[in-house]
SELUM-978048 format. One record per atom (N, C-alpha, C, O): residue in one letter; y, z, x; atom name; residue number from 1; chain. Coordinates in nm, 4 decimals, always signed. Each point is the difference from the previous one (the first is absolute). Layout:
BEGIN
+-----+----------+----------+----------+------+-----+-------+
! res !       c2 !       c3 !       c1 ! atom !   n ! chain !
+-----+----------+----------+----------+------+-----+-------+
!   A !        Y !        Z !        X !   CA ! NUM !     A !
...
+-----+----------+----------+----------+------+-----+-------+
// end
This chain:
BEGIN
+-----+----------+----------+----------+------+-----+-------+
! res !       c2 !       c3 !       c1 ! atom !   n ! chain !
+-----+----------+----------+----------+------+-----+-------+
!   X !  -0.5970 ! -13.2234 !  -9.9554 !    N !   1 !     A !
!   X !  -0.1082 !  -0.0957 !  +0.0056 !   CA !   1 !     A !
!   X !  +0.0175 !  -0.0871 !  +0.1251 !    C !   1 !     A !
!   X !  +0.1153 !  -0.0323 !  +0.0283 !    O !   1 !     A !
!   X !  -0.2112 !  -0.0077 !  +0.0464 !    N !   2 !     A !
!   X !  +0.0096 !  -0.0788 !  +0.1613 !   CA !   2 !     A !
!   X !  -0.0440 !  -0.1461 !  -0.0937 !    C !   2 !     A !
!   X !  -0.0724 !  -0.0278 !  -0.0956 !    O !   2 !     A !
!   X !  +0.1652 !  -0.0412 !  +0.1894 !    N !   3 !     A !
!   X !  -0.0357 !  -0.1692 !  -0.0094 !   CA !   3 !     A !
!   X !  -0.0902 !  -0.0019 !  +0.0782 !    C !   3 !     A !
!   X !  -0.0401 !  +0.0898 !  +0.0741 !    O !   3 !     A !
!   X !  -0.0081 !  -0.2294 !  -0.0921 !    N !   4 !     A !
!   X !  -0.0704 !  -0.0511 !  +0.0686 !   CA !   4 !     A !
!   X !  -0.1551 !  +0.0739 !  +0.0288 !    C !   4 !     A !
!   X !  -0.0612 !  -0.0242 !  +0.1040 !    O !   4 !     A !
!   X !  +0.0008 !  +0.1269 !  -0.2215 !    N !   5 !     A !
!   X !  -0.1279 !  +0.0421 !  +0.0099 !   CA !   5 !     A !
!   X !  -0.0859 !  -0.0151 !  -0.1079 !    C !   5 !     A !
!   X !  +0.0389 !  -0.0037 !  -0.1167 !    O !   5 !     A !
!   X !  -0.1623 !  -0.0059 !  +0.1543 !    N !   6 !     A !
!   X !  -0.1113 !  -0.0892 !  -0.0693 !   CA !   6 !     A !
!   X !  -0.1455 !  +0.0492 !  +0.0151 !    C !   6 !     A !
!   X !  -0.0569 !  +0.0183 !  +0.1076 !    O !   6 !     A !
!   X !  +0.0027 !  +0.0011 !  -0.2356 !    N !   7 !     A !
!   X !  -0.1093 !  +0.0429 !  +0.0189 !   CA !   7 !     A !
!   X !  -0.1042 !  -0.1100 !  -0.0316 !    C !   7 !     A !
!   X !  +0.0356 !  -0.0971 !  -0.0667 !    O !   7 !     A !
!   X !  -0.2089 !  +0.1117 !  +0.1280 !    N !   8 !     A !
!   X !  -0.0730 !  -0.1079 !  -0.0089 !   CA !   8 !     A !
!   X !  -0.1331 !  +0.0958 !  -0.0334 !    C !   8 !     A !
!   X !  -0.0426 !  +0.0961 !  +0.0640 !    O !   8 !     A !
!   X !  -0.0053 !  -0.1539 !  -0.1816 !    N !   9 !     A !
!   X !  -0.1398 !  +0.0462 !  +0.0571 !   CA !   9 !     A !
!   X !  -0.0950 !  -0.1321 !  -0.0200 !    C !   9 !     A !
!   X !  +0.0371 !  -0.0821 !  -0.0839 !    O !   9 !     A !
!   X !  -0.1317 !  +0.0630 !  +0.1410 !    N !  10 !     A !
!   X !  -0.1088 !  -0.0789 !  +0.0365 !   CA !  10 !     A !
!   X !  -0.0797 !  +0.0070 !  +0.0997 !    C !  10 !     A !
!   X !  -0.0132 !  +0.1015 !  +0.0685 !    O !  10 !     A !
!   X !  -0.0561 !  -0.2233 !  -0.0482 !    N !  11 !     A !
!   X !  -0.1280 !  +0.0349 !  +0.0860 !   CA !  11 !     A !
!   X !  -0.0173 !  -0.0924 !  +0.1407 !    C !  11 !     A !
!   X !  +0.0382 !  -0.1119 !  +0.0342 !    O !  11 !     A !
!   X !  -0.1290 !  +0.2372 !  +0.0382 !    N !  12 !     A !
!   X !  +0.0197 !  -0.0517 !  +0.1223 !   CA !  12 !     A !
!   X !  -0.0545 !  -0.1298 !  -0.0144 !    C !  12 !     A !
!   X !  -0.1014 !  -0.0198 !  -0.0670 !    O !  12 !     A !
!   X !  +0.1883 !  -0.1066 !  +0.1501 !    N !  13 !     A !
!   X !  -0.1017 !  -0.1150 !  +0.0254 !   CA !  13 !     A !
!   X !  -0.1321 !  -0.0189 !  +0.1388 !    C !  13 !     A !
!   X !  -0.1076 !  -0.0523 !  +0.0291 !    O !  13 !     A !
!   X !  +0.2241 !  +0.1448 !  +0.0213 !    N !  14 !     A !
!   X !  -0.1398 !  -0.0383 !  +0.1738 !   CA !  14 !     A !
!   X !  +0.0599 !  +0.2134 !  +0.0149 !    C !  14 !     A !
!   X !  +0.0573 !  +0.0822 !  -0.0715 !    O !  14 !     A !
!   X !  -0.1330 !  -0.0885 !  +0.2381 !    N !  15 !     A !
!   X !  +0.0100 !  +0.0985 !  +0.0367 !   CA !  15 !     A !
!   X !  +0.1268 !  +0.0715 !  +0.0348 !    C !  15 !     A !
!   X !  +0.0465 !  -0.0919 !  +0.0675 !    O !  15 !     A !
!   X !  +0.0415 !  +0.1810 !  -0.0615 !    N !  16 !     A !
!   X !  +0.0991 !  -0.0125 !  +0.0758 !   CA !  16 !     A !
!   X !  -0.0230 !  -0.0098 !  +0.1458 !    C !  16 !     A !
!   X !  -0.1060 !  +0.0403 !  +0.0480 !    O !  16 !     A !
!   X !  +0.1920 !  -0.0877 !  +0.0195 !    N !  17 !     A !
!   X !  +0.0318 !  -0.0129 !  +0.1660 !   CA !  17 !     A !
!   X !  +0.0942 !  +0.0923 !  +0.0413 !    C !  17 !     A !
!   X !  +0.1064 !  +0.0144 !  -0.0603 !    O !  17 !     A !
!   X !  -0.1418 !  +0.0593 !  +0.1737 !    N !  18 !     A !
!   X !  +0.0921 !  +0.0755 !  +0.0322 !   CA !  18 !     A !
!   X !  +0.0314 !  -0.0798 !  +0.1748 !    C !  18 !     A !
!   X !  -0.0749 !  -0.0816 !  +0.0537 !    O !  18 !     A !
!   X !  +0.1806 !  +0.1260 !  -0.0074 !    N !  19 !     A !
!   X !  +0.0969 !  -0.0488 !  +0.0926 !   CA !  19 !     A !
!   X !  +0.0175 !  +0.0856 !  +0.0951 !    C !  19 !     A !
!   X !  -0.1003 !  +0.0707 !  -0.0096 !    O !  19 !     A !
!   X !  +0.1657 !  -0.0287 !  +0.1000 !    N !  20 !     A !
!   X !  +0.0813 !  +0.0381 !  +0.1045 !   CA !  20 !     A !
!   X !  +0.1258 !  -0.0497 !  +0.1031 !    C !  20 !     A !
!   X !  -0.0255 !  -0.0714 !  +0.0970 !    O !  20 !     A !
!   X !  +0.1515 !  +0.1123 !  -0.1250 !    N !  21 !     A !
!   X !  +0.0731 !  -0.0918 !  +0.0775 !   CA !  21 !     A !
!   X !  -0.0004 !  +0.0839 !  +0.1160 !    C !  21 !     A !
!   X !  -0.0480 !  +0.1111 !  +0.0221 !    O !  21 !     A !
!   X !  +0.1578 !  -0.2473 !  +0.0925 !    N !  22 !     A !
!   X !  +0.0121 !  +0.0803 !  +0.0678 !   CA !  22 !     A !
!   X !  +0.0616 !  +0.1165 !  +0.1090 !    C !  22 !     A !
!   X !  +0.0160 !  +0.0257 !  +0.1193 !    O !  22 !     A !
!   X !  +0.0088 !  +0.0314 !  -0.2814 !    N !  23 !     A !
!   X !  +0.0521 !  +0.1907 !  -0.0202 !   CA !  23 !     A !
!   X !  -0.0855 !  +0.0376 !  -0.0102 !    C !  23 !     A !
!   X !  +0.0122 !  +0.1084 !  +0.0570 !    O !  23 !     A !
!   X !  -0.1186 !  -0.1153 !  -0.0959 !    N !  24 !     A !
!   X !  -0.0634 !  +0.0723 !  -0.0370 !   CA !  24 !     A !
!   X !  -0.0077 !  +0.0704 !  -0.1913 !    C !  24 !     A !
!   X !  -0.0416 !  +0.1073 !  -0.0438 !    O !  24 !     A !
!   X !  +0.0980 !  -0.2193 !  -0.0199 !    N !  25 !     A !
!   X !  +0.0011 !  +0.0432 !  -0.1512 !   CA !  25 !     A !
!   X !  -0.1057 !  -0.0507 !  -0.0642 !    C !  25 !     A !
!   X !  -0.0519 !  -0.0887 !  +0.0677 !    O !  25 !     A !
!   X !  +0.0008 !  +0.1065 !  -0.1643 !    N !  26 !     A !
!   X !  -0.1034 !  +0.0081 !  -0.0609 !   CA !  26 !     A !
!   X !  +0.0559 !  -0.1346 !  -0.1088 !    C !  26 !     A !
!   X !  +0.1207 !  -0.0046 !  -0.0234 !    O !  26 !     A !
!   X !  -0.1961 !  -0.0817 !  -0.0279 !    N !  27 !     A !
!   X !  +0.0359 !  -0.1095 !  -0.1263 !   CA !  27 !     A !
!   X !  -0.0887 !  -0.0306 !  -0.0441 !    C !  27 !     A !
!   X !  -0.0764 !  -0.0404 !  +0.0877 !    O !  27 !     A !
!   X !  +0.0142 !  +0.0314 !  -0.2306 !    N !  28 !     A !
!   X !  -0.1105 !  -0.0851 !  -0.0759 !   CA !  28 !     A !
!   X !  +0.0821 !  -0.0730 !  -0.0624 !    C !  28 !     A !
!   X !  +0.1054 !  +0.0335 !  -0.0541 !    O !  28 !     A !
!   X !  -0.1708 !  -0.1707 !  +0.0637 !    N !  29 !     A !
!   X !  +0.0141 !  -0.0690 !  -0.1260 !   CA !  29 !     A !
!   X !  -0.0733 !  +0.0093 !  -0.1117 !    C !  29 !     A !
!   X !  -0.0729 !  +0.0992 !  -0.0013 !    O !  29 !     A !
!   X !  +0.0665 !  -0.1756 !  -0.1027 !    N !  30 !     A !
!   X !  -0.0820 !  -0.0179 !  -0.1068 !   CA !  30 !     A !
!   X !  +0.0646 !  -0.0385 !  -0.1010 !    C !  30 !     A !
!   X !  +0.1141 !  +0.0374 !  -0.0269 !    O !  30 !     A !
!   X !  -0.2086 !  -0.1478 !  -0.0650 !    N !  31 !     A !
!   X !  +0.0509 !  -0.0977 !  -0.1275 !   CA !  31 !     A !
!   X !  -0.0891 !  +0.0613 !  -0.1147 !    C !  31 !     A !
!   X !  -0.1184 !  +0.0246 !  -0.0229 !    O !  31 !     A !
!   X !  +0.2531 !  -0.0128 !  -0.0411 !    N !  32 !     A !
!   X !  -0.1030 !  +0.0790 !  -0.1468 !   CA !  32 !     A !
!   X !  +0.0464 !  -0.1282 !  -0.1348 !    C !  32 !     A !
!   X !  +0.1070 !  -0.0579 !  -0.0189 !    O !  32 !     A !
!   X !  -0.2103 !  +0.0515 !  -0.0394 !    N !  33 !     A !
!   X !  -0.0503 !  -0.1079 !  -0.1228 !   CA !  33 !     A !
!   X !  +0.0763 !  +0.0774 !  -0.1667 !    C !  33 !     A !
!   X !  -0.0520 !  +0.0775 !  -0.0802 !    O !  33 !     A !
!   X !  +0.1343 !  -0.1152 !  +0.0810 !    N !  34 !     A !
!   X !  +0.0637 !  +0.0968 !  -0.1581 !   CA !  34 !     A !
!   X !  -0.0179 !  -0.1671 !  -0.0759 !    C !  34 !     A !
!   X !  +0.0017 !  -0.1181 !  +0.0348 !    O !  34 !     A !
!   X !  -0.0208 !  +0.2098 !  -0.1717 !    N !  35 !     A !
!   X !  -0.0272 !  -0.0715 !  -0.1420 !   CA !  35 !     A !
!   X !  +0.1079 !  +0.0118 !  -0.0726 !    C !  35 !     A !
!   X !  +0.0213 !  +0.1082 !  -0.0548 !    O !  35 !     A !
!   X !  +0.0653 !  -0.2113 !  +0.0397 !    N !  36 !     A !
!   X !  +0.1111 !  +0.0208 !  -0.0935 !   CA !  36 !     A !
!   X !  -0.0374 !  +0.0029 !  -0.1223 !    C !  36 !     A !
!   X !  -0.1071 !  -0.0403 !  -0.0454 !    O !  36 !     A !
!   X !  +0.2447 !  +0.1156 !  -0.0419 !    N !  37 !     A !
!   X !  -0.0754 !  +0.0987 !  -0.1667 !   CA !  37 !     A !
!   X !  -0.0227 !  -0.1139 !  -0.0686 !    C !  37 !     A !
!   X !  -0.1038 !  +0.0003 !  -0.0661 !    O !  37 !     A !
!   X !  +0.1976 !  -0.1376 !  +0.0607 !    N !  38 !     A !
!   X !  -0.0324 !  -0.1018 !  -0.1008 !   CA !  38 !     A !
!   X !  -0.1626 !  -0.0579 !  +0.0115 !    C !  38 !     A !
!   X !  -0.0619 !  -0.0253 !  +0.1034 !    O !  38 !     A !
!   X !  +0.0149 !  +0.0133 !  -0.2468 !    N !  39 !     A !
!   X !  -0.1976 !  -0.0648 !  +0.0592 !   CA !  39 !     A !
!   X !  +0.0729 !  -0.1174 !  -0.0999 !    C !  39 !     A !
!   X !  +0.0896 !  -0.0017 !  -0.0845 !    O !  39 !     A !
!   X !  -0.1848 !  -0.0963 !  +0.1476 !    N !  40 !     A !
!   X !  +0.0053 !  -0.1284 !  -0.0668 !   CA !  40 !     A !
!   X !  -0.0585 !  -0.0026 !  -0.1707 !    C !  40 !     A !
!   X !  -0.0514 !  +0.0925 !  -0.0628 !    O !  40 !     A !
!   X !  +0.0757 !  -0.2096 !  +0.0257 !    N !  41 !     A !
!   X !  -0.0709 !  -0.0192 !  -0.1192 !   CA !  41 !     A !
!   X !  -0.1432 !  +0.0703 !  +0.0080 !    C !  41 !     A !
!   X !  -0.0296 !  +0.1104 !  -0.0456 !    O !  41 !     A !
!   X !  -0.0351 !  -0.1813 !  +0.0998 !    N !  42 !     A !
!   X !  -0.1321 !  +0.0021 !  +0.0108 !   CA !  42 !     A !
!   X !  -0.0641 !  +0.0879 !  +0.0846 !    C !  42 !     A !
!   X !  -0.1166 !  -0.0239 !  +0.0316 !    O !  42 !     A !
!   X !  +0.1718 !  +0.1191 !  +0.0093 !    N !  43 !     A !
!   X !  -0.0198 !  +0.0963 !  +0.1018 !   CA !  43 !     A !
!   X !  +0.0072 !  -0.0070 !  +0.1609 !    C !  43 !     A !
!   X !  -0.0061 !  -0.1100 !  +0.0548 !    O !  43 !     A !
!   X !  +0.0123 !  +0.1664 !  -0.0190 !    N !  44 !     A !
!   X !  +0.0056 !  -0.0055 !  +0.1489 !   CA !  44 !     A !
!   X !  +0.1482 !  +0.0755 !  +0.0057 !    C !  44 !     A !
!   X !  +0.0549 !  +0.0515 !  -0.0974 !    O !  44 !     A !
!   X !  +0.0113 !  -0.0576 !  +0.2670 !    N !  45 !     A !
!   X !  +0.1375 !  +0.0105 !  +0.0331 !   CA !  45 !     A !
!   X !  +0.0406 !  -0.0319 !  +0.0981 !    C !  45 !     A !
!   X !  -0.0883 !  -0.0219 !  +0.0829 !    O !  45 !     A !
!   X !  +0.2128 !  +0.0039 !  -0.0408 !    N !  46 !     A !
!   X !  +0.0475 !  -0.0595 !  +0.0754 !   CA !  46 !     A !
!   X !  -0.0076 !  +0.0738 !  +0.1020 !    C !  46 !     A !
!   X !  +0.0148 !  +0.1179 !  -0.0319 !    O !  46 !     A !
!   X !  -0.0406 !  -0.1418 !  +0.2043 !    N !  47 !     A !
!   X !  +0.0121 !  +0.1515 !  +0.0783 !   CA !  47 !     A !
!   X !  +0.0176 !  -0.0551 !  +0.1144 !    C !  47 !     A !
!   X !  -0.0497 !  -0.0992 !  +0.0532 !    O !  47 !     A !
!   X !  +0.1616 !  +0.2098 !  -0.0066 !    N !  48 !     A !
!   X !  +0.1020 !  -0.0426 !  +0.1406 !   CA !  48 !     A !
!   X !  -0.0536 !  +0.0794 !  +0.1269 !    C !  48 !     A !
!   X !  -0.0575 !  +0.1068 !  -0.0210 !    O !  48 !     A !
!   X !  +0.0724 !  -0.1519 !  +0.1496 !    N !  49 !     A !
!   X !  -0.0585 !  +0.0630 !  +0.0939 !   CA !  49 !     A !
!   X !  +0.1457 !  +0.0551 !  +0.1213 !    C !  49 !     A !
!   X !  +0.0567 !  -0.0878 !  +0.0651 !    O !  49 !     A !
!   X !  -0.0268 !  +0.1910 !  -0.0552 !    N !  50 !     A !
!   X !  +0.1012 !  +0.0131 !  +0.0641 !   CA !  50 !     A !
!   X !  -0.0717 !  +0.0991 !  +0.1187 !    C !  50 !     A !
!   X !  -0.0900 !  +0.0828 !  -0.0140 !    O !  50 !     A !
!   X !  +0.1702 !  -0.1259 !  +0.1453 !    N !  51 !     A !
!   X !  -0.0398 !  +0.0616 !  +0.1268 !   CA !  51 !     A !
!   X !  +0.1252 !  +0.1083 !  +0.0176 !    C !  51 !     A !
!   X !  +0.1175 !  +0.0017 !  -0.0367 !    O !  51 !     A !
!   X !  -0.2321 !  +0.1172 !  +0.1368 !    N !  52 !     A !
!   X !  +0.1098 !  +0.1169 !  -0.0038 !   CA !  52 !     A !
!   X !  -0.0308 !  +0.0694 !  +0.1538 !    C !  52 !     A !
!   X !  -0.0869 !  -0.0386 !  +0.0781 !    O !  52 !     A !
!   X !  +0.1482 !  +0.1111 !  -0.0643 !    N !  53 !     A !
!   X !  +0.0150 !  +0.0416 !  +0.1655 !   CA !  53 !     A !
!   X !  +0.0516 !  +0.1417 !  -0.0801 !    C !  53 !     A !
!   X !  +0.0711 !  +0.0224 !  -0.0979 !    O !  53 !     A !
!   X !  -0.1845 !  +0.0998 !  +0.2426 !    N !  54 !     A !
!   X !  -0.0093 !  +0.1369 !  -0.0399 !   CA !  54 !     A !
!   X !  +0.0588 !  +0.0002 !  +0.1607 !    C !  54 !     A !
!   X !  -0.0282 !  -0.0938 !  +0.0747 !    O !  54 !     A !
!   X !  +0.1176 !  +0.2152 !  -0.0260 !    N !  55 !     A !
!   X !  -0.0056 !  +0.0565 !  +0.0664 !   CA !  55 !     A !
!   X !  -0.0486 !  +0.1476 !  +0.0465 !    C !  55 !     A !
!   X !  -0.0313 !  +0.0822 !  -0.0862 !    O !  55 !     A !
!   X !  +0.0254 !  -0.0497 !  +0.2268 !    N !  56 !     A !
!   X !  -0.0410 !  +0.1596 !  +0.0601 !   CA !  56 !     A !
!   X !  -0.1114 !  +0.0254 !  -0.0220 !    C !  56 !     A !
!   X !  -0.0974 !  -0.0598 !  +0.0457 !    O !  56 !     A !
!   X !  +0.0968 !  +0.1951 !  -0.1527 !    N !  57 !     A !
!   X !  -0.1052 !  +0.1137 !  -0.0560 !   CA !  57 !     A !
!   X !  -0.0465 !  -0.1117 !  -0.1208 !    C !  57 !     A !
!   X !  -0.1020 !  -0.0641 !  +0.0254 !    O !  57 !     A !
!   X !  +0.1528 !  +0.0440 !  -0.1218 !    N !  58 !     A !
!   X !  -0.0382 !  -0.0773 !  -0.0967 !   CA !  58 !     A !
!   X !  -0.0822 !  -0.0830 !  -0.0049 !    C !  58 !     A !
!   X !  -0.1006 !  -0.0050 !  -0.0708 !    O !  58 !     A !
!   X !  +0.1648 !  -0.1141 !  +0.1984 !    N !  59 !     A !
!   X !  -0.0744 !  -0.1197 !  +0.0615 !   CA !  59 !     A !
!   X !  -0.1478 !  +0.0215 !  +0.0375 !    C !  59 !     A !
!   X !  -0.0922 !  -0.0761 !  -0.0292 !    O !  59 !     A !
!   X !  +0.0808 !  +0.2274 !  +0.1198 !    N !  60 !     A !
!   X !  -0.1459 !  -0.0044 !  +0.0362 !   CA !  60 !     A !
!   X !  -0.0906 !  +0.0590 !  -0.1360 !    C !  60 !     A !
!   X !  -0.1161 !  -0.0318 !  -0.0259 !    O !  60 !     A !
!   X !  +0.1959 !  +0.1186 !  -0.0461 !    N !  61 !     A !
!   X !  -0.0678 !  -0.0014 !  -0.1153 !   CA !  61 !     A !
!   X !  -0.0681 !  -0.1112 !  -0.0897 !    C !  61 !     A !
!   X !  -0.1138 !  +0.0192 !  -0.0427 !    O !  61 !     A !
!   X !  +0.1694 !  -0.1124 !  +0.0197 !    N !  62 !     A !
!   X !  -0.0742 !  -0.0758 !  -0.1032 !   CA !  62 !     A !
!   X !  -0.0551 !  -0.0740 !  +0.1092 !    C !  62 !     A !
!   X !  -0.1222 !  -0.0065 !  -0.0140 !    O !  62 !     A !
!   X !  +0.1580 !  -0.0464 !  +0.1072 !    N !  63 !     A !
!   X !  -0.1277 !  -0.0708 !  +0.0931 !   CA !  63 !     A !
!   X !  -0.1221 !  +0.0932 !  +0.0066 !    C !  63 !     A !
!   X !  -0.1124 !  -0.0499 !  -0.0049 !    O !  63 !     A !
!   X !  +0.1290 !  +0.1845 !  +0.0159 !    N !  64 !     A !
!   X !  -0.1740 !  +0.0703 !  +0.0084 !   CA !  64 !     A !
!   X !  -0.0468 !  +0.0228 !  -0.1115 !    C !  64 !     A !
!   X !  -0.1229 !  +0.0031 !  -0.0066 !    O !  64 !     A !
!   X !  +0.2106 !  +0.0230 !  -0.1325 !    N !  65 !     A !
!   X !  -0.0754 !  +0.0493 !  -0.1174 !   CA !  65 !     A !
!   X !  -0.0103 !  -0.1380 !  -0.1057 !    C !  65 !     A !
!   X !  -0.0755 !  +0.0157 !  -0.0960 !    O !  65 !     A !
!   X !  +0.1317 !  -0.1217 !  +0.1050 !    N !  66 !     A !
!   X !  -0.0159 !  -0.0867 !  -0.0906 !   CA !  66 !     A !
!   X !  -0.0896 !  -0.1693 !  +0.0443 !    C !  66 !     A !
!   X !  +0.0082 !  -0.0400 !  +0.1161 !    O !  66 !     A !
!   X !  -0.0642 !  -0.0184 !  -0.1909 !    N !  67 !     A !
!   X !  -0.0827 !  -0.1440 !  +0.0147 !   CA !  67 !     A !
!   X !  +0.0475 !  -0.0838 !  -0.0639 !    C !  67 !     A !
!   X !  +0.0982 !  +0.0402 !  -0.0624 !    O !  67 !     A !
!   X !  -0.1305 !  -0.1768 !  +0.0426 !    N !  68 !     A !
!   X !  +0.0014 !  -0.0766 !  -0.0580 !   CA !  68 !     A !
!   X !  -0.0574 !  +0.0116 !  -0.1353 !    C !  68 !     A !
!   X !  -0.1167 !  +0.0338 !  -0.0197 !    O !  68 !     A !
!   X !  +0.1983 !  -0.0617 !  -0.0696 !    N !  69 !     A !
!   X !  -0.0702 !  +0.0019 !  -0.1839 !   CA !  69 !     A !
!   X !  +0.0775 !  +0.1256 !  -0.0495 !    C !  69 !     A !
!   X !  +0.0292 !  -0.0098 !  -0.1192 !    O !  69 !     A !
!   X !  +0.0105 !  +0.1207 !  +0.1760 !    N !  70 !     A !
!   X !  +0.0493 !  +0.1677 !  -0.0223 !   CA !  70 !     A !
!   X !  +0.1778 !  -0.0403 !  -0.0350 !    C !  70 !     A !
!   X !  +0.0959 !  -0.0627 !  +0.0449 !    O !  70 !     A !
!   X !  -0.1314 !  +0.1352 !  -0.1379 !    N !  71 !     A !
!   X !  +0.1202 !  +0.0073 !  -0.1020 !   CA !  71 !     A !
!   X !  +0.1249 !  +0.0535 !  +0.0600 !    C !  71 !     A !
!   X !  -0.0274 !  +0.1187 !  +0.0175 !    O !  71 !     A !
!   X !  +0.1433 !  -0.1372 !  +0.0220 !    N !  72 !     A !
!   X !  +0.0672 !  +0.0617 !  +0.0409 !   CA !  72 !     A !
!   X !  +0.1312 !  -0.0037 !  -0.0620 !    C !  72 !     A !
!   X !  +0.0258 !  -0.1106 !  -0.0475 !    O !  72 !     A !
!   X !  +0.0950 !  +0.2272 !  +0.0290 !    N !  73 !     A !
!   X !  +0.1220 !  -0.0339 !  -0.0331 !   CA !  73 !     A !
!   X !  +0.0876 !  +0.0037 !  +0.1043 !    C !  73 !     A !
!   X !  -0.0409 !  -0.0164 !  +0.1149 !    O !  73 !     A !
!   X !  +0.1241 !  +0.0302 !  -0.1326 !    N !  74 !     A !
!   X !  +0.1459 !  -0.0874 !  +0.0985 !   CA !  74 !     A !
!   X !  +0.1163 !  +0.0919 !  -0.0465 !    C !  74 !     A !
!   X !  +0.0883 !  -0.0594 !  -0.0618 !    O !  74 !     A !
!   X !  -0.0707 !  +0.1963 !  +0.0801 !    N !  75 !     A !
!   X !  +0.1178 !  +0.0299 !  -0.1173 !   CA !  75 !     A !
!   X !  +0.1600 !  +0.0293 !  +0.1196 !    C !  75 !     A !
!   X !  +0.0013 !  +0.0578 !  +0.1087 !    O !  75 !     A !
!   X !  +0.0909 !  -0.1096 !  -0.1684 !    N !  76 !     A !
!   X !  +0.1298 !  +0.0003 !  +0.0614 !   CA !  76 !     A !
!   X !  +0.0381 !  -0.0714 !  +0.1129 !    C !  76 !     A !
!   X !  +0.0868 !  +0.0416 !  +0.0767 !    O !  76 !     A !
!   X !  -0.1685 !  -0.1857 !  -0.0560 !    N !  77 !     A !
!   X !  +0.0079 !  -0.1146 !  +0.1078 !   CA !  77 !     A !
!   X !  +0.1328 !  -0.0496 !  -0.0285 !    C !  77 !     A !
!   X !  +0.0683 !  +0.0077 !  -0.1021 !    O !  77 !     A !
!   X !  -0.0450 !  -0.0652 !  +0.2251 !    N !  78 !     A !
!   X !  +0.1331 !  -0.0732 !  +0.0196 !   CA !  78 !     A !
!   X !  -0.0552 !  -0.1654 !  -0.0075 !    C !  78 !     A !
!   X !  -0.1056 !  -0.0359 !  +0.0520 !    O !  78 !     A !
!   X !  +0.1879 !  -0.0456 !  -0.1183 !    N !  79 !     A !
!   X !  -0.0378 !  -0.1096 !  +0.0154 !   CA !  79 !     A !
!   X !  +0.0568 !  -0.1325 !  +0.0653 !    C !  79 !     A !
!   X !  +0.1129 !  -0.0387 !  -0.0300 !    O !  79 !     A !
!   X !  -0.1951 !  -0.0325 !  +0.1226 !    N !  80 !     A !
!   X !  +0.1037 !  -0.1226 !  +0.1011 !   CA !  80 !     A !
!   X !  -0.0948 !  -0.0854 !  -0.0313 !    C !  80 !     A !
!   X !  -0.1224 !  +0.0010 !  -0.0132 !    O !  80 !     A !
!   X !  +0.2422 !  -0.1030 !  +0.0013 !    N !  81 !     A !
!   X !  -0.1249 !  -0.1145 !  -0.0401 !   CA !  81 !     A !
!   X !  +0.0440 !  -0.0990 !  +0.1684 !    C !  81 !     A !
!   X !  +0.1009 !  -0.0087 !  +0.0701 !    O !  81 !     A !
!   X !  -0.2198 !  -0.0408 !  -0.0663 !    N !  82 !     A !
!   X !  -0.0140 !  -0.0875 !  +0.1554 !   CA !  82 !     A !
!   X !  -0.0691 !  -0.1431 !  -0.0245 !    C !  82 !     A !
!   X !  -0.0678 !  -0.0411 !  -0.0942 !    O !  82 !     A !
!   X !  +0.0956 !  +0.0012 !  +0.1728 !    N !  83 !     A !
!   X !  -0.0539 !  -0.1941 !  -0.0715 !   CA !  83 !     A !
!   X !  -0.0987 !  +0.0161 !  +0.0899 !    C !  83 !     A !
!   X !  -0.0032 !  +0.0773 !  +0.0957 !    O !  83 !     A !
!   X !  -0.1299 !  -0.2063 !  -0.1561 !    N !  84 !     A !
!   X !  -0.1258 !  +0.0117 !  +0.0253 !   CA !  84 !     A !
!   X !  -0.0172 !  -0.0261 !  +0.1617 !    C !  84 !     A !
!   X !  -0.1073 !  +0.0273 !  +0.0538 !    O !  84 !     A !
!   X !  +0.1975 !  -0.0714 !  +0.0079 !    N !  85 !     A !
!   X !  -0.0255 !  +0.0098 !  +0.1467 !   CA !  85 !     A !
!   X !  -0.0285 !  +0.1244 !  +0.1042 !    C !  85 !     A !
!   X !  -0.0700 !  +0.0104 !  +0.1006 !    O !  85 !     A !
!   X !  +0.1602 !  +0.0821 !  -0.1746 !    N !  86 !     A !
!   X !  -0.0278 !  +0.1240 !  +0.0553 !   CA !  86 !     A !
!   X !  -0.0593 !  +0.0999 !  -0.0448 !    C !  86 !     A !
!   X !  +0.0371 !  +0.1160 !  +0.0176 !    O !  86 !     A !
!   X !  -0.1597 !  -0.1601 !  -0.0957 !    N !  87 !     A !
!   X !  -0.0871 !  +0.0860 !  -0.0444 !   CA !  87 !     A !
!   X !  -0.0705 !  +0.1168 !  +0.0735 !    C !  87 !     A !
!   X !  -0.0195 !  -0.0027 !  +0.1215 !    O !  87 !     A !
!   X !  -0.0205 !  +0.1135 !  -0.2077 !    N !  88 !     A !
!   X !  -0.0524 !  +0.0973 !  +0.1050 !   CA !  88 !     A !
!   X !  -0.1718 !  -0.0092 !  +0.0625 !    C !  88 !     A !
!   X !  -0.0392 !  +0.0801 !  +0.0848 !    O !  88 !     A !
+-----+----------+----------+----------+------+-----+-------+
// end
């Protein structure tokens, strides 16, 4: 079993962005909206927004095939957490 991997599924909030450094590598970002399982009394739920970075082949993939609102999962991410200054 690998540490440190994590799966997400939720939804796109905005579009992804894709990048280029300069190497020439390919990067999207994008923040996906997950609903944690606990619902309140009264309905509703609590829901976290975590930002993620695709590289290469992948990267240009979901920048051309996915939008804003489109459901997406996340399976076998690594996770770093970064303080709000250096947001993506």
């Amino acid at each position: 079993m690998k540490k440190n991997s994590c799966n997400f599924i939720g939804w796109l909030v905005d579009n992804p962005r894709e990048f280029e450094d300069k190497n020439g590598m390919t990067r999207t970002t994008f923040t996906l909206s997950v609903e944690r399982n606990n619902a309140w009394k009264y309905g509703g739920r609590d829901t976290d927004y975590f930002d993620f970075i695709a590289w290469g082949e992948l990267a240009k993939h979901i920048a051309k095939k996915y939008e804003k609102g489109d459901l997406l999962a996340v399976i076998d991410a690594r996770a770093k957490v970064r303080s709000e200054e250096r947001r993506v």
